[in-house]
N, C-alpha and C positions, 0 to 999 in steps of 0.2 A: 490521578495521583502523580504522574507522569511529570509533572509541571514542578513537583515536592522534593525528586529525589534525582540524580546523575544517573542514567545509566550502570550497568551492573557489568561486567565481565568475568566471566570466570571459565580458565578453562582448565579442561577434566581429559586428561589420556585414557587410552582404554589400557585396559590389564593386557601387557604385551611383554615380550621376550627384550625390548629395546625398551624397557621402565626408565634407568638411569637418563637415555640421553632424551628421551620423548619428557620426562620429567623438567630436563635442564632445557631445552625449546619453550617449553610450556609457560615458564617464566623469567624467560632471560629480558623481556620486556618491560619487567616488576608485575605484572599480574597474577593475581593470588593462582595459588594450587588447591583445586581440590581433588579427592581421587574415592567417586560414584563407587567405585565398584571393586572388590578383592579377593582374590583367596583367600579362605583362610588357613591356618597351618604358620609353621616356621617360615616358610619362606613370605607369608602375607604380612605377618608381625613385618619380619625383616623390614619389607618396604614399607610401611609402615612408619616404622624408625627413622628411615630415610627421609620420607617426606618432611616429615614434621621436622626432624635435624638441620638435614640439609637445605630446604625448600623453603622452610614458615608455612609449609599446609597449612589451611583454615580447613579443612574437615576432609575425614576419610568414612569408610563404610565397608565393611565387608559384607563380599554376596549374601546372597538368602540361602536360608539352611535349603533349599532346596540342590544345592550344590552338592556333588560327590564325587567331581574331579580327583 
């Protein structure tokens, strides 16, 4: 299928203290955002908002209920 479609890029920051500026690296090239992994809570919403606001994220996720940060 290889031969069908363009390559894919997508790159994904890990849930870090430096989200804003790792955010704004991540696509200051136009390459989409997406962000794997989040806390959840006010502060997860929070970035959350961000991406998609400020970024155009194509997809977020928050961690698994396994989570109790």
């Amino acid at each position: 299928m290889e031969s069908r479609a363009p390559g894919i890029d997508i790159f994904s920051p890990d849930n870090s203290r430096t989200y804003i500026v790792m955010s704004g690296k991540y696509t200051q090239s136009g390459n989409p955002l997406f962000i794997p992994e989040e806390s959840p809570g006010a502060e997860g919403a929070a970035r959350a908002l961000y991406a998609f606001g400020h970024h155009d994220a194509i997809g977020y996720s928050r961690m698994s209920g396994g989570w109790t940060g």
